[in-house]
mmCIF file of the N, C-alpha and C atoms, coordinates in Angstrom:
data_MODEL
# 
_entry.id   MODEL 
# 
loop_
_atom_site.group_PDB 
_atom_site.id 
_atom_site.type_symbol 
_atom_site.label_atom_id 
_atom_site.label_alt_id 
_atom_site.label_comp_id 
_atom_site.label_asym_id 
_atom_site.label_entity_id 
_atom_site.label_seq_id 
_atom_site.pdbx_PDB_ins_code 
_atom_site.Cartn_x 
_atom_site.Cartn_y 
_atom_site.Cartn_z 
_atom_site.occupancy 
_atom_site.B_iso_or_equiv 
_atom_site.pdbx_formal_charge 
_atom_site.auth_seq_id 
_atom_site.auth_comp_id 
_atom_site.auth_asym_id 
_atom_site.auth_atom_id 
_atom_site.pdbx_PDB_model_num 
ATOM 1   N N  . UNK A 1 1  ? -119.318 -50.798 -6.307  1.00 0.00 ? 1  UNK A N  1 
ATOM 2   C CA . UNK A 1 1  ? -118.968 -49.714 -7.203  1.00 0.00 ? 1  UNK A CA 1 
ATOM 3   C C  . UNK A 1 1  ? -118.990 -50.194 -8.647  1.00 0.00 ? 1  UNK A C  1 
ATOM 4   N N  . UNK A 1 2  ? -118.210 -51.650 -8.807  1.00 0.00 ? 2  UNK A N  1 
ATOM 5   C CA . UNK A 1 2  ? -118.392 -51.943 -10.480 1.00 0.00 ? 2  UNK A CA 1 
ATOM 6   C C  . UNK A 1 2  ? -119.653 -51.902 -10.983 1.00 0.00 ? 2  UNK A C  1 
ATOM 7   N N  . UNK A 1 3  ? -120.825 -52.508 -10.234 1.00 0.00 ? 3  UNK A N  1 
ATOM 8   C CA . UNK A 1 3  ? -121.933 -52.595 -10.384 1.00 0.00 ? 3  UNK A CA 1 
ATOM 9   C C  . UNK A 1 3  ? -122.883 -51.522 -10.764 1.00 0.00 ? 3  UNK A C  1 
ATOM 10  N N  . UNK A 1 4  ? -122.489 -50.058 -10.125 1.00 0.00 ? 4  UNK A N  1 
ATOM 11  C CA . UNK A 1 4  ? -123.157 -48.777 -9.968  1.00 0.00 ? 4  UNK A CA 1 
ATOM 12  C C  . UNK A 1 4  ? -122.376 -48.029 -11.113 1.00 0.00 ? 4  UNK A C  1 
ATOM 13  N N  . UNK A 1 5  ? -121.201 -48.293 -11.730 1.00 0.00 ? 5  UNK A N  1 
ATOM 14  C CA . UNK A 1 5  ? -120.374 -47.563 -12.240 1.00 0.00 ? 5  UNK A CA 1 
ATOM 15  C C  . UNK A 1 5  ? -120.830 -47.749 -14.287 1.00 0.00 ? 5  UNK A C  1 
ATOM 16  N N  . UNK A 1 6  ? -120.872 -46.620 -14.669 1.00 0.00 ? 6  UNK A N  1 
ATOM 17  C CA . UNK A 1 6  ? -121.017 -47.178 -16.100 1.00 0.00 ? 6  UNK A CA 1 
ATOM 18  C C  . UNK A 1 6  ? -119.666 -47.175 -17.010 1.00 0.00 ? 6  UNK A C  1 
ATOM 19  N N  . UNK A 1 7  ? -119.550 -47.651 -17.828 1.00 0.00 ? 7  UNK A N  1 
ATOM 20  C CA . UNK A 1 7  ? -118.354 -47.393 -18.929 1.00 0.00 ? 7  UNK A CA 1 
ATOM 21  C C  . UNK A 1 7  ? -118.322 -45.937 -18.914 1.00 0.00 ? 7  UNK A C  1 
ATOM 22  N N  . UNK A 1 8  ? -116.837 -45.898 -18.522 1.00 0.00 ? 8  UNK A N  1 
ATOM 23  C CA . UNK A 1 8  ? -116.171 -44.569 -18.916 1.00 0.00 ? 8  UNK A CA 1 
ATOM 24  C C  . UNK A 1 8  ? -116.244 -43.504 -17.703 1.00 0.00 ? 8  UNK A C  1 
ATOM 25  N N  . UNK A 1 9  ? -117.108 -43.870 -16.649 1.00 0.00 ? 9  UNK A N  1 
ATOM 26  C CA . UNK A 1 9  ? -116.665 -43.683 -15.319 1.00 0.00 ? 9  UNK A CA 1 
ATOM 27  C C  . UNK A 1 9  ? -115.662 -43.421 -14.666 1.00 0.00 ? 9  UNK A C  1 
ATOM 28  N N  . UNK A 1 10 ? -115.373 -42.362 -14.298 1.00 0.00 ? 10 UNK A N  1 
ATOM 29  C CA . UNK A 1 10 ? -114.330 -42.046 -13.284 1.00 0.00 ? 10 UNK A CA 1 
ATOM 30  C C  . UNK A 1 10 ? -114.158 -42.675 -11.638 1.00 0.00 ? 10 UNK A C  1 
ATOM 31  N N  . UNK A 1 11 ? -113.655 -42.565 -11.073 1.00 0.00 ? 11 UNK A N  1 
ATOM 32  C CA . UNK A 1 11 ? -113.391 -42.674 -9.761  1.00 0.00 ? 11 UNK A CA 1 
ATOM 33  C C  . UNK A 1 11 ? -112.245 -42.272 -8.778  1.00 0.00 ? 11 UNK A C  1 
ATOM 34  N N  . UNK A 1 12 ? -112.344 -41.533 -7.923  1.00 0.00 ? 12 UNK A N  1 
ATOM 35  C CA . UNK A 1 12 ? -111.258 -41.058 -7.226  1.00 0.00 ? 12 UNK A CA 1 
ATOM 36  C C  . UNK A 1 12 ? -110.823 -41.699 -6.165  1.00 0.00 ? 12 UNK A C  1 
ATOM 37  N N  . UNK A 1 13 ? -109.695 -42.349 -5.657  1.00 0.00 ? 13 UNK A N  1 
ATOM 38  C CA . UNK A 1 13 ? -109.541 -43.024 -4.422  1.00 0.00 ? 13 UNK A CA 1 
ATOM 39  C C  . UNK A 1 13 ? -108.574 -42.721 -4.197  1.00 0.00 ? 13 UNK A C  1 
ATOM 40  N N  . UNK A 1 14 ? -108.538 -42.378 -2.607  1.00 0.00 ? 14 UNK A N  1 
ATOM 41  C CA . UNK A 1 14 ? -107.958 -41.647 -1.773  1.00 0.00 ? 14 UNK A CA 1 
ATOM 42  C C  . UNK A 1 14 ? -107.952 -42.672 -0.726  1.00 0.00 ? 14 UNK A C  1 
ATOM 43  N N  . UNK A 1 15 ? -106.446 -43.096 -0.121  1.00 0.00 ? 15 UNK A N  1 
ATOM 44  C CA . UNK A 1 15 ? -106.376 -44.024 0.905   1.00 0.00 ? 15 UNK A CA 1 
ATOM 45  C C  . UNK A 1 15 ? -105.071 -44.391 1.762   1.00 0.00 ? 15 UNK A C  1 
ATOM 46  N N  . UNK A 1 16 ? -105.207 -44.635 2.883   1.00 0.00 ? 16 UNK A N  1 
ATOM 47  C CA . UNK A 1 16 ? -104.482 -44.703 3.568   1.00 0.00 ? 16 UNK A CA 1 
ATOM 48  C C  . UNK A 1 16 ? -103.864 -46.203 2.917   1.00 0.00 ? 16 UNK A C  1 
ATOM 49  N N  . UNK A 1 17 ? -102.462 -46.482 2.858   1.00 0.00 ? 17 UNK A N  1 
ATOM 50  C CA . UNK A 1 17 ? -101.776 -47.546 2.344   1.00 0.00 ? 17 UNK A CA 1 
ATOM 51  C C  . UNK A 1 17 ? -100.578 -47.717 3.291   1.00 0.00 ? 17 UNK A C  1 
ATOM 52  N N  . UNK A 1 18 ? -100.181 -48.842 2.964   1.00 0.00 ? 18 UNK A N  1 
ATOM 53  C CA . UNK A 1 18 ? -99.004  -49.369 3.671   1.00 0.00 ? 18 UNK A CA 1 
ATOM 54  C C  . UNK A 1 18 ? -98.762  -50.869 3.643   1.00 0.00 ? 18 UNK A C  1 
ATOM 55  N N  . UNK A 1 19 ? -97.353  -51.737 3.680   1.00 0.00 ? 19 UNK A N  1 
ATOM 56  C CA . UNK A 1 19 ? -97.287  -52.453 3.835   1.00 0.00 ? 19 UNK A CA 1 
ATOM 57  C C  . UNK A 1 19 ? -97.418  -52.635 5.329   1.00 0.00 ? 19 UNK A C  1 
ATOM 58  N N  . UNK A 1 20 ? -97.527  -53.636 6.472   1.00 0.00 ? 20 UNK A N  1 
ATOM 59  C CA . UNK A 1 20 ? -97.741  -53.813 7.668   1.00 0.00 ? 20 UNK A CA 1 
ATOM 60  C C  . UNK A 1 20 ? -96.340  -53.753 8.796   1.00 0.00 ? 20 UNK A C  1 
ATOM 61  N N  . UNK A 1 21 ? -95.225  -53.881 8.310   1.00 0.00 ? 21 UNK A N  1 
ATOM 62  C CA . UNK A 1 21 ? -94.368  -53.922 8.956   1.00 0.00 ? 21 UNK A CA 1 
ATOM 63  C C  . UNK A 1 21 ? -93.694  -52.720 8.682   1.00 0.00 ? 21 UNK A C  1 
ATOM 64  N N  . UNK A 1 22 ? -94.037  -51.577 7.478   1.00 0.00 ? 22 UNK A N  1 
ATOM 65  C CA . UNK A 1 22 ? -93.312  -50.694 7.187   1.00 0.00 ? 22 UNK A CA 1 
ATOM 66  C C  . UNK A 1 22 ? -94.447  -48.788 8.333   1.00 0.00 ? 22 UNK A C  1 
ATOM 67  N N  . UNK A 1 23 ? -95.834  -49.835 8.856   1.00 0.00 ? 23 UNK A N  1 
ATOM 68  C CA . UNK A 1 23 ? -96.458  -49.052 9.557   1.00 0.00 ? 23 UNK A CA 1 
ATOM 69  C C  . UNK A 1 23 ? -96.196  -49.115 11.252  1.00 0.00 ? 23 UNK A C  1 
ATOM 70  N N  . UNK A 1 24 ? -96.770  -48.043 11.916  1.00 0.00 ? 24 UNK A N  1 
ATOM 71  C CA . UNK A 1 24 ? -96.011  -48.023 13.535  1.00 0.00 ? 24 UNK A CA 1 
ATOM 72  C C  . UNK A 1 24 ? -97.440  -48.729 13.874  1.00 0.00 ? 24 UNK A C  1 
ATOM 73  N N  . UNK A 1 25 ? -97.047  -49.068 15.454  1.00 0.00 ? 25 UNK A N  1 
ATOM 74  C CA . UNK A 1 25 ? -97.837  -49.502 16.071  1.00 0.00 ? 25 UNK A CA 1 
ATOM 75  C C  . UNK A 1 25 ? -98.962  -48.991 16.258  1.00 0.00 ? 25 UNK A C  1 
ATOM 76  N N  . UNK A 1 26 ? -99.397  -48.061 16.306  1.00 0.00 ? 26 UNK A N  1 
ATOM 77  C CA . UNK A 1 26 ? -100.602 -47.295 16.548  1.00 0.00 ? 26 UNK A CA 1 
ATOM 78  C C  . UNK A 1 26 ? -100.539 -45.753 16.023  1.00 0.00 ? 26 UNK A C  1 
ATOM 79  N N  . UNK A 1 27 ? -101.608 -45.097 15.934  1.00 0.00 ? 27 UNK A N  1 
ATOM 80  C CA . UNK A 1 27 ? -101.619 -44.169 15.328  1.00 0.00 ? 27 UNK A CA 1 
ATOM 81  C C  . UNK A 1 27 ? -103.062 -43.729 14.710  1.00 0.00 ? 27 UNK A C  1 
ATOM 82  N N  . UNK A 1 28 ? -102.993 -42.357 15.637  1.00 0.00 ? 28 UNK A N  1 
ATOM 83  C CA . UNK A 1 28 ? -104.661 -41.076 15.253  1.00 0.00 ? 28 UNK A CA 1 
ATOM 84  C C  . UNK A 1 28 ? -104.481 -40.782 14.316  1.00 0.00 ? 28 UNK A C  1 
ATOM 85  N N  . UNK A 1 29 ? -103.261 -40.882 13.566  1.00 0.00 ? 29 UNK A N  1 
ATOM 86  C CA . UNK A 1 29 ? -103.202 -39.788 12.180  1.00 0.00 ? 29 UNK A CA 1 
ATOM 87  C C  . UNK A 1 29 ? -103.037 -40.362 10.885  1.00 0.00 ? 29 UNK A C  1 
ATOM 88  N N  . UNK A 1 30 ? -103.550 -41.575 11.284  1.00 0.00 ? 30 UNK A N  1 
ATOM 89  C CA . UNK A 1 30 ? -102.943 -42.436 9.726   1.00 0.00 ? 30 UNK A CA 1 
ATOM 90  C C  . UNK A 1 30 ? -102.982 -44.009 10.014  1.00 0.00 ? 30 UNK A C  1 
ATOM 91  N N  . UNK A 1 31 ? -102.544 -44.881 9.462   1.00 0.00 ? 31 UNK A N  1 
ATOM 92  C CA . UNK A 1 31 ? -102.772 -46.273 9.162   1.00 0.00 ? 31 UNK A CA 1 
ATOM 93  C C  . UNK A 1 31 ? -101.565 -46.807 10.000  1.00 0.00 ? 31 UNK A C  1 
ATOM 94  N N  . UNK A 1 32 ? -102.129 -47.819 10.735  1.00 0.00 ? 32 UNK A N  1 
ATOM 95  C CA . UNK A 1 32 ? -101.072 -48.509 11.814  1.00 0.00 ? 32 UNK A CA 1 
ATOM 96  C C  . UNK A 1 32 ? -101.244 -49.922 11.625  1.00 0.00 ? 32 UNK A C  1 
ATOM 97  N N  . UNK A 1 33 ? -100.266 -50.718 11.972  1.00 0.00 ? 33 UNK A N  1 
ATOM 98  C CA . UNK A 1 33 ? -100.802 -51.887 12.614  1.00 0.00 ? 33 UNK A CA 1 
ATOM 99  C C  . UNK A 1 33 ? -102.053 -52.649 12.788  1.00 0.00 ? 33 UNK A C  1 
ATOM 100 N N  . UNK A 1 34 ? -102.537 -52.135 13.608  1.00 0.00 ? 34 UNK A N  1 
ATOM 101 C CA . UNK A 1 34 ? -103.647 -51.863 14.470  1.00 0.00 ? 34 UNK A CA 1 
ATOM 102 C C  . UNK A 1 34 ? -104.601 -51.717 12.749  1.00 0.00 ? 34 UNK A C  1 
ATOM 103 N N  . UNK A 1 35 ? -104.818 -50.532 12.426  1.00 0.00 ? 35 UNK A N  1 
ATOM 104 C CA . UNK A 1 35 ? -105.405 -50.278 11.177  1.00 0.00 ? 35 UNK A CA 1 
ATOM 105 C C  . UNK A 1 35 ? -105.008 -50.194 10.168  1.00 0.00 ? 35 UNK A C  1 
ATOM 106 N N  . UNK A 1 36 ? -104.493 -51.073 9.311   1.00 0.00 ? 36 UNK A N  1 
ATOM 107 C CA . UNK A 1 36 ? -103.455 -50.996 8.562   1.00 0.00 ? 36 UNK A CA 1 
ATOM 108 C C  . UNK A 1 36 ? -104.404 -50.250 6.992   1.00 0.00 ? 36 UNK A C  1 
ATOM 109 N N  . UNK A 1 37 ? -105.230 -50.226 6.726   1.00 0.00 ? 37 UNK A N  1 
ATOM 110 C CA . UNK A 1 37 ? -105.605 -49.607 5.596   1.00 0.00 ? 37 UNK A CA 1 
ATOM 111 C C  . UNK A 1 37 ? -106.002 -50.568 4.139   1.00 0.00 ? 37 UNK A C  1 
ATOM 112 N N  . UNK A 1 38 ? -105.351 -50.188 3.051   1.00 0.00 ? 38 UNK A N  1 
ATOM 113 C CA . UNK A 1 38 ? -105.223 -50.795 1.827   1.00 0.00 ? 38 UNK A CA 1 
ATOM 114 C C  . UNK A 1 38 ? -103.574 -51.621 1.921   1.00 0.00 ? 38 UNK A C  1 
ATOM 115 N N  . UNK A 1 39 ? -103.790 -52.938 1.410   1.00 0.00 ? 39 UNK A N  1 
ATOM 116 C CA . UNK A 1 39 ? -102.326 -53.292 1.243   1.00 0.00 ? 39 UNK A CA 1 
ATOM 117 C C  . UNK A 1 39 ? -101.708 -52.914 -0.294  1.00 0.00 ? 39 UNK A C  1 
ATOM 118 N N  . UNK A 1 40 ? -100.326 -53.331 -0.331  1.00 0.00 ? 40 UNK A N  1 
ATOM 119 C CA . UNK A 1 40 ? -100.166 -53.094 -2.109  1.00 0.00 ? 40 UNK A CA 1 
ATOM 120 C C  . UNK A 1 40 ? -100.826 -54.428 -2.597  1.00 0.00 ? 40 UNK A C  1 
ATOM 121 N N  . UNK A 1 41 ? -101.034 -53.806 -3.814  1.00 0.00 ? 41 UNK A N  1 
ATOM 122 C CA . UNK A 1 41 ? -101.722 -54.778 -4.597  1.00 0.00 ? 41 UNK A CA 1 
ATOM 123 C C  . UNK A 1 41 ? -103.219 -54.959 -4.533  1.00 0.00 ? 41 UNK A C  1 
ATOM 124 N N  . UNK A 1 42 ? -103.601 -54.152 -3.422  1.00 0.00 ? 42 UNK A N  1 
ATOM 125 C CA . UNK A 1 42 ? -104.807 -54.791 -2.991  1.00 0.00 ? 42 UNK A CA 1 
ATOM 126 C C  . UNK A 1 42 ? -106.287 -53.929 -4.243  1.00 0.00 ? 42 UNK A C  1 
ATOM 127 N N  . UNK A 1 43 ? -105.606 -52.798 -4.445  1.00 0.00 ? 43 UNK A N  1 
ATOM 128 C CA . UNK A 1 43 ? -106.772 -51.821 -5.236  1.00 0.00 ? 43 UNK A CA 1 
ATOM 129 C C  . UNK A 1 43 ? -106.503 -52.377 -6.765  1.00 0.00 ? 43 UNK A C  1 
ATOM 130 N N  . UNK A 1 44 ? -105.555 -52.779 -7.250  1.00 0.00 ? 44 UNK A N  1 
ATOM 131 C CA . UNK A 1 44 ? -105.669 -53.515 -8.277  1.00 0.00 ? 44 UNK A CA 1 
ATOM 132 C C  . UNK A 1 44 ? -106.573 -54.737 -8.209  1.00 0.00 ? 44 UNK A C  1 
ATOM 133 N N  . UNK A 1 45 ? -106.580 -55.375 -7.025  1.00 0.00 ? 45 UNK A N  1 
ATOM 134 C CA . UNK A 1 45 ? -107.221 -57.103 -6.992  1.00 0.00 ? 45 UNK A CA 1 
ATOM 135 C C  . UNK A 1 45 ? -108.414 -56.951 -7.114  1.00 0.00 ? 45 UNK A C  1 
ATOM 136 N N  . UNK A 1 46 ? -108.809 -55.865 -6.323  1.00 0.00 ? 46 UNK A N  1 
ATOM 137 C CA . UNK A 1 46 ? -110.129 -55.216 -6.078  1.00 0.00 ? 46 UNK A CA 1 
ATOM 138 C C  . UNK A 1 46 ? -110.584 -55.013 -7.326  1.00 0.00 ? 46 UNK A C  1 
ATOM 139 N N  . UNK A 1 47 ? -110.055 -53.892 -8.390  1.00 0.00 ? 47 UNK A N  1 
ATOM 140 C CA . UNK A 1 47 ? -110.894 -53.638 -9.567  1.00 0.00 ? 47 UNK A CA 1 
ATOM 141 C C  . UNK A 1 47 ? -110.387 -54.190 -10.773 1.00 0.00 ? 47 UNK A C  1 
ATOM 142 N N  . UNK A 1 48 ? -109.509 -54.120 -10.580 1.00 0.00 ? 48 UNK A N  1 
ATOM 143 C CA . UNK A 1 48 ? -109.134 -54.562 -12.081 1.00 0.00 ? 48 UNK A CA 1 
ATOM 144 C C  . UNK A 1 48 ? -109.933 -56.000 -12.420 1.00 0.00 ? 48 UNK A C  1 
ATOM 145 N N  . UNK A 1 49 ? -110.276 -56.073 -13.646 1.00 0.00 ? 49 UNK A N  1 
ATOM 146 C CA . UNK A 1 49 ? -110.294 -55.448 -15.011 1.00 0.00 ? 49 UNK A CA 1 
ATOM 147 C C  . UNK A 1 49 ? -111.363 -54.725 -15.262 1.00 0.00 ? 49 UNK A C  1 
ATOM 148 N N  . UNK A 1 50 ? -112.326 -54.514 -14.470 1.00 0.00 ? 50 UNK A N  1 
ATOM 149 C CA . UNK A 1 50 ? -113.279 -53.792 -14.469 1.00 0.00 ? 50 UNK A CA 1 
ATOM 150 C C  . UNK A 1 50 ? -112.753 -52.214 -14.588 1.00 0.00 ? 50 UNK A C  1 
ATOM 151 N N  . UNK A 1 51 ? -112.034 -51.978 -14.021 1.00 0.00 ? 51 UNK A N  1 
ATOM 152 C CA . UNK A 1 51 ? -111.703 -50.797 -14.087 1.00 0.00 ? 51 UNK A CA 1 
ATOM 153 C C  . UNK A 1 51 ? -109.957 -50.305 -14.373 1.00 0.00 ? 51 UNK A C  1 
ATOM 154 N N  . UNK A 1 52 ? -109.847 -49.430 -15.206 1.00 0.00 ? 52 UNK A N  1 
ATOM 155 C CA . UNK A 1 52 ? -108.161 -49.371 -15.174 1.00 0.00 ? 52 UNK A CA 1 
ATOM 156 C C  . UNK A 1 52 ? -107.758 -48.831 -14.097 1.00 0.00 ? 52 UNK A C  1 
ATOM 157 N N  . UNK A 1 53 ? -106.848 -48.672 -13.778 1.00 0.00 ? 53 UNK A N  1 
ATOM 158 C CA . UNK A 1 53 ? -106.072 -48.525 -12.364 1.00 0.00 ? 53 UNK A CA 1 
ATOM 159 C C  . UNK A 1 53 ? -104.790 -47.483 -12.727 1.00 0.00 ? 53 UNK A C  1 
ATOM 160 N N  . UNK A 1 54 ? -104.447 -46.287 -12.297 1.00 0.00 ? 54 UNK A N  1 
ATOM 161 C CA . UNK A 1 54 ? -103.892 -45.360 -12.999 1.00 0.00 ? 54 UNK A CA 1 
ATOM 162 C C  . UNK A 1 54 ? -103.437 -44.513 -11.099 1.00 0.00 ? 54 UNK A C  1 
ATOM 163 N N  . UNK A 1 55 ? -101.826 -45.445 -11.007 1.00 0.00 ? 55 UNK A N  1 
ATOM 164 C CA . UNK A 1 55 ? -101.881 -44.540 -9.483  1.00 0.00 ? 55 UNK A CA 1 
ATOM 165 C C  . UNK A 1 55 ? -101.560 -43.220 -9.897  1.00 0.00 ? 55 UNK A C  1 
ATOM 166 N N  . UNK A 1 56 ? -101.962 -41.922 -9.183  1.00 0.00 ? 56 UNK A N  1 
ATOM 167 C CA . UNK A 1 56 ? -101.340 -40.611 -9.176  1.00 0.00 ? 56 UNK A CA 1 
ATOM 168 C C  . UNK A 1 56 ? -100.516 -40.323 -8.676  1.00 0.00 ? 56 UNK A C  1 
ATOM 169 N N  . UNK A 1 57 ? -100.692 -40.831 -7.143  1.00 0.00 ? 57 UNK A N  1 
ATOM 170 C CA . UNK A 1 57 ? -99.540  -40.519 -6.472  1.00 0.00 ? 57 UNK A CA 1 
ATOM 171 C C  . UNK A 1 57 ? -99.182  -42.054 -5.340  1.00 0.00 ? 57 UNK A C  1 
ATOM 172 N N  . UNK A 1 58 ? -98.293  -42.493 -5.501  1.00 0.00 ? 58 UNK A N  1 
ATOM 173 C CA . UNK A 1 58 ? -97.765  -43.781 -4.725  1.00 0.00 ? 58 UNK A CA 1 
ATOM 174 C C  . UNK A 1 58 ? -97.635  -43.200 -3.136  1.00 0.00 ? 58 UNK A C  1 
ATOM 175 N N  . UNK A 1 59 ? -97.591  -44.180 -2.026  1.00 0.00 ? 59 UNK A N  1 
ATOM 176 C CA . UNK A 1 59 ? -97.722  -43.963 -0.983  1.00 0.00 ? 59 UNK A CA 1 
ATOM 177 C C  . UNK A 1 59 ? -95.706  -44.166 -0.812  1.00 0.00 ? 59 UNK A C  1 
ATOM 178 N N  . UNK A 1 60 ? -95.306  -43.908 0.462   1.00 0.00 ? 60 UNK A N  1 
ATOM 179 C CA . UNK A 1 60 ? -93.327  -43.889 0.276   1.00 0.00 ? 60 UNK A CA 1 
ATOM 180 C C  . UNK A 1 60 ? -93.802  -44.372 2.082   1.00 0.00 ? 60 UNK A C  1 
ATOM 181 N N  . UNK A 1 61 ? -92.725  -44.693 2.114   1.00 0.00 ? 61 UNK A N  1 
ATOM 182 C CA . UNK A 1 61 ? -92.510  -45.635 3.529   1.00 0.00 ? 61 UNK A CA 1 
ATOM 183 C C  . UNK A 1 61 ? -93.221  -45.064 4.299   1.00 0.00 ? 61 UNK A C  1 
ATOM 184 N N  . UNK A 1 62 ? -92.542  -43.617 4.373   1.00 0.00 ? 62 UNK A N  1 
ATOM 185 C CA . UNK A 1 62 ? -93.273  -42.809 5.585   1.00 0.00 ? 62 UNK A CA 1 
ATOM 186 C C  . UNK A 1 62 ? -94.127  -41.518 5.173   1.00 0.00 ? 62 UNK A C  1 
ATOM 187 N N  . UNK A 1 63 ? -94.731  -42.105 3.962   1.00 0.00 ? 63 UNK A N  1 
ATOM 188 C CA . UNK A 1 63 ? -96.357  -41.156 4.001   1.00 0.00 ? 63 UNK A CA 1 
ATOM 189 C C  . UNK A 1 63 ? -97.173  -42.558 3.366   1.00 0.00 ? 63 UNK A C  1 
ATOM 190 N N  . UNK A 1 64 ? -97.955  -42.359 4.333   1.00 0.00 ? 64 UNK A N  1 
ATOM 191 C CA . UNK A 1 64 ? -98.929  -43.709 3.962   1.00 0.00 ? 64 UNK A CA 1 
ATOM 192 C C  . UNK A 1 64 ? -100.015 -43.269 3.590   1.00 0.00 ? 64 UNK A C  1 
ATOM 193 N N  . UNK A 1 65 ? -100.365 -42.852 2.404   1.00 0.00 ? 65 UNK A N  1 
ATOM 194 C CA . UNK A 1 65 ? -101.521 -42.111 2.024   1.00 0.00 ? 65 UNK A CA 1 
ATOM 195 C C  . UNK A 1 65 ? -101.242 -42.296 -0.179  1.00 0.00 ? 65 UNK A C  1 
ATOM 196 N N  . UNK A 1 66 ? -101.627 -43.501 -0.420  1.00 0.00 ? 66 UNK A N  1 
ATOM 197 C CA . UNK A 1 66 ? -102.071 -43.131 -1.651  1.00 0.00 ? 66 UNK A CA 1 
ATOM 198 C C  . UNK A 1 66 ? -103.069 -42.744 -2.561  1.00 0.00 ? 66 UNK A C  1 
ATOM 199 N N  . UNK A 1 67 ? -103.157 -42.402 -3.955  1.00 0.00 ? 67 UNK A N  1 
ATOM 200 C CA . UNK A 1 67 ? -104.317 -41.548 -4.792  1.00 0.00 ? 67 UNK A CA 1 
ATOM 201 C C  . UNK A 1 67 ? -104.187 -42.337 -5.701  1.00 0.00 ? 67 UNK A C  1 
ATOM 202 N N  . UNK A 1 68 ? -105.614 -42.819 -6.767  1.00 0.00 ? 68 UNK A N  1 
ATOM 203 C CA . UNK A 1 68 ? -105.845 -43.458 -7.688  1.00 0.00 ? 68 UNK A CA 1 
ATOM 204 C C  . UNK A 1 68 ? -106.784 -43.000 -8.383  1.00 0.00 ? 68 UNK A C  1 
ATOM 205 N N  . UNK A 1 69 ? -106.832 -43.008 -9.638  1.00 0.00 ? 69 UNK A N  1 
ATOM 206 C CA . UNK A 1 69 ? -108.161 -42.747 -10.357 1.00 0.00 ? 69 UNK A CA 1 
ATOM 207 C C  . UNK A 1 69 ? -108.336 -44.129 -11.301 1.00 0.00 ? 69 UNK A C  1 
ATOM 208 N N  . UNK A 1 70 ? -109.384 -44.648 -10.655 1.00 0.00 ? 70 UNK A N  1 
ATOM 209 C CA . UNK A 1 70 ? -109.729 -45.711 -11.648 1.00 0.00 ? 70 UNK A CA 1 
ATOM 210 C C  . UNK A 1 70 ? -111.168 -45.252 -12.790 1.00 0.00 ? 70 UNK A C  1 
ATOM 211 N N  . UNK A 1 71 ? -110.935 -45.207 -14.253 1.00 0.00 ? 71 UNK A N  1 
ATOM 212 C CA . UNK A 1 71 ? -111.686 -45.716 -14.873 1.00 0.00 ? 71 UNK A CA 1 
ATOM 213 C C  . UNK A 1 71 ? -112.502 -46.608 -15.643 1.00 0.00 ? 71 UNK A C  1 
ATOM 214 N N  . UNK A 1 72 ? -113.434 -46.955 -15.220 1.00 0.00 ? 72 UNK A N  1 
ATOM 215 C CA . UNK A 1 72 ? -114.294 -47.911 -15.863 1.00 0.00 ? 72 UNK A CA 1 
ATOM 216 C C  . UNK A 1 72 ? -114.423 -48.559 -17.174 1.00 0.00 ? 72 UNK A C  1 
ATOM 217 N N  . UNK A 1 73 ? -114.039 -49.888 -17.067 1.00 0.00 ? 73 UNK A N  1 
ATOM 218 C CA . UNK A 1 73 ? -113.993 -50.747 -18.545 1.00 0.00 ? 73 UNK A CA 1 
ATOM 219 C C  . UNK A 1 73 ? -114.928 -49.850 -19.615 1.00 0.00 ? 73 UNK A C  1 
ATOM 220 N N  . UNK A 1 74 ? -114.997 -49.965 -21.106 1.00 0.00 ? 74 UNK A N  1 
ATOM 221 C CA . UNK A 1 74 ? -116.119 -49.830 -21.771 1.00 0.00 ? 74 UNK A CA 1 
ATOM 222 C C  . UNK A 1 74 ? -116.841 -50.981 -21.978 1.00 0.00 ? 74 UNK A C  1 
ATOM 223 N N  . UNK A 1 75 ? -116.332 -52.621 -21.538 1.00 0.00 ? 75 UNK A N  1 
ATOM 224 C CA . UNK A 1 75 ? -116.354 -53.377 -22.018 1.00 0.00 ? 75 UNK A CA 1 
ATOM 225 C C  . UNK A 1 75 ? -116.399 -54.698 -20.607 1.00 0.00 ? 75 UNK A C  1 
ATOM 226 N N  . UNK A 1 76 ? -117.472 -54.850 -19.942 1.00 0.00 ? 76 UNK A N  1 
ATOM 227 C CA . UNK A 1 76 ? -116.950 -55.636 -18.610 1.00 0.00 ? 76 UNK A CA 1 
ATOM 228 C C  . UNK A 1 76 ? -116.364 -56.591 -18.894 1.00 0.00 ? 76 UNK A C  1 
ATOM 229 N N  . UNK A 1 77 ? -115.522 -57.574 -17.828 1.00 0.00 ? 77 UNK A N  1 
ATOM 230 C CA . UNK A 1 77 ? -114.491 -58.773 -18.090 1.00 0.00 ? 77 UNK A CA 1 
ATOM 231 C C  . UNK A 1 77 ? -114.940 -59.006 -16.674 1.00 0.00 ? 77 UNK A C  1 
ATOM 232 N N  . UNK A 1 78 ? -116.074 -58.772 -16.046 1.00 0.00 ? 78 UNK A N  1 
ATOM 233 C CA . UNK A 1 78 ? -116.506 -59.304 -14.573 1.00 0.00 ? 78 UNK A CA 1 
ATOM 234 C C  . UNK A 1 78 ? -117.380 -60.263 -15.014 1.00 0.00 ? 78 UNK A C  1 
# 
């Protein structure tokens, strides 16, 4: 995505989150164990500084589903 993305780029991310012990064992409807998803920290490690990192909505123990809009450096630091 940094690669494809130009300055000033938007991006929407939508994702199942959770820490691993705060998720159930299994589960069709969402991030388990088993599939645990995005960790914290992890969509920052991922883009930043390439991209700013701006959560919308934080994931809470028991909704494991966070939203991010990252926009794109004007200026890469990759």
């Amino acid at each position: 995505v940094t690669d494809l993305a130009r300055p000033g780029s938007r991006l929407f991310l939508f994702a199942f989150w959770g820490r691993p012990e705060d998720l159930p064992r299994f589960s069709f409807g969402g991030p388990s164990r088993a599939f645990p998803g995005l960790a914290p920290g992890e969509v920052e490690r991922h883009f930043e500084p390439a991209f700013r990192v701006e959560v919308i909505e934080a994931s809470t123990r028991t909704g494991h589903i966070a939203t991010y809009l990252l926009e794109r450096s004007e200026v890469s630091h990759v």
